[in-house]
N, C-alpha and C positions, 0 to 999 in steps of 0.2 A: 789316763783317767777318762772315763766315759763324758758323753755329753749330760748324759741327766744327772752324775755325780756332780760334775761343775755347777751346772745350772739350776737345777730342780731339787735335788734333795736339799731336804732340812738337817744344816750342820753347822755345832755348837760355835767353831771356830769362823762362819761363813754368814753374813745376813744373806737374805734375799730367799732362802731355800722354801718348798712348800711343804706343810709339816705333813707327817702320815707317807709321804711317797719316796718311796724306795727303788735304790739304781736299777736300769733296765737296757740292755744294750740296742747295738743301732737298728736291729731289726725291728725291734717295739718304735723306736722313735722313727723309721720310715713309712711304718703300718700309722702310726698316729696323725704323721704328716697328711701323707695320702689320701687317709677318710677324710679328714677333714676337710681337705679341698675338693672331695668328691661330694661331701655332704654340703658344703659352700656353693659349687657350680655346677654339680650335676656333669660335669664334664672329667672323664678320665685320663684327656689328651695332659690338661691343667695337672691333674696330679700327675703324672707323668713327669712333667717339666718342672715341678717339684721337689720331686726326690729323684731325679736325674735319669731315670729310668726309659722303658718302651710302655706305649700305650697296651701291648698284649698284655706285657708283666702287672701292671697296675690289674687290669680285667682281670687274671687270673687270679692273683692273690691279696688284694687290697676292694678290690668292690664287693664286698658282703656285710649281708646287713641284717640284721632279724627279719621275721618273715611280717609282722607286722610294721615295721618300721617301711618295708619294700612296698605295701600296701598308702598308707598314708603318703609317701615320695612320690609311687605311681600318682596317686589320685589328687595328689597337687598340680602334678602336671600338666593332666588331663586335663582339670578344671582352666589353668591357666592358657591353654591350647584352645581349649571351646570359645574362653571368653571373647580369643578373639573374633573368628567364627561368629559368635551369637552379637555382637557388637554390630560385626556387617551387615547380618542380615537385618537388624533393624533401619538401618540406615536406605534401603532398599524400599 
């Protein structure tokens, strides 16, 4: 039996399940892990060691993200990159 049968669906004989979500095999639950921790640390190495994988395989097939979504992540970055940057030079 799958891991989101056990875990995650909602079934009569079973508490804990989440209602609406229906089984989905371990490719889905590697892609979920994955983001997640790509979307947590910005880091692919992390998802990587995650779901047990190579830092290539993650890049390839788990880093994708809307194209707005890649805009907002970029531009958090940056900000967080300048500030420090703009911190120093005041101190000057």
């Amino acid at each position: 039996m799958a891991f989101s049968t056990l875990y995650l669906v909602d079934l009569p004989w079973r508490p804990g399940g989440i209602p609406g979500v229906r089984p989905f095999g371990s490719h889905a639950m590697r892609d979920l892990a994955a983001t997640h921790v790509i979307k947590l640390t910005n880091m692919a190495e992390q998802a990587a060691v995650a779901i047990s994988d190579t830092v290539g395989t993650v890049r390839k097939h788990y880093a994708r993200f809307p194209f707005a979504e890649q805009l907002e992540r970029n531009g958090h970055l940056v900000h967080v990159s300048l500030a420090g940057e703009l911190d120093d030079e005041e101190e000057d």
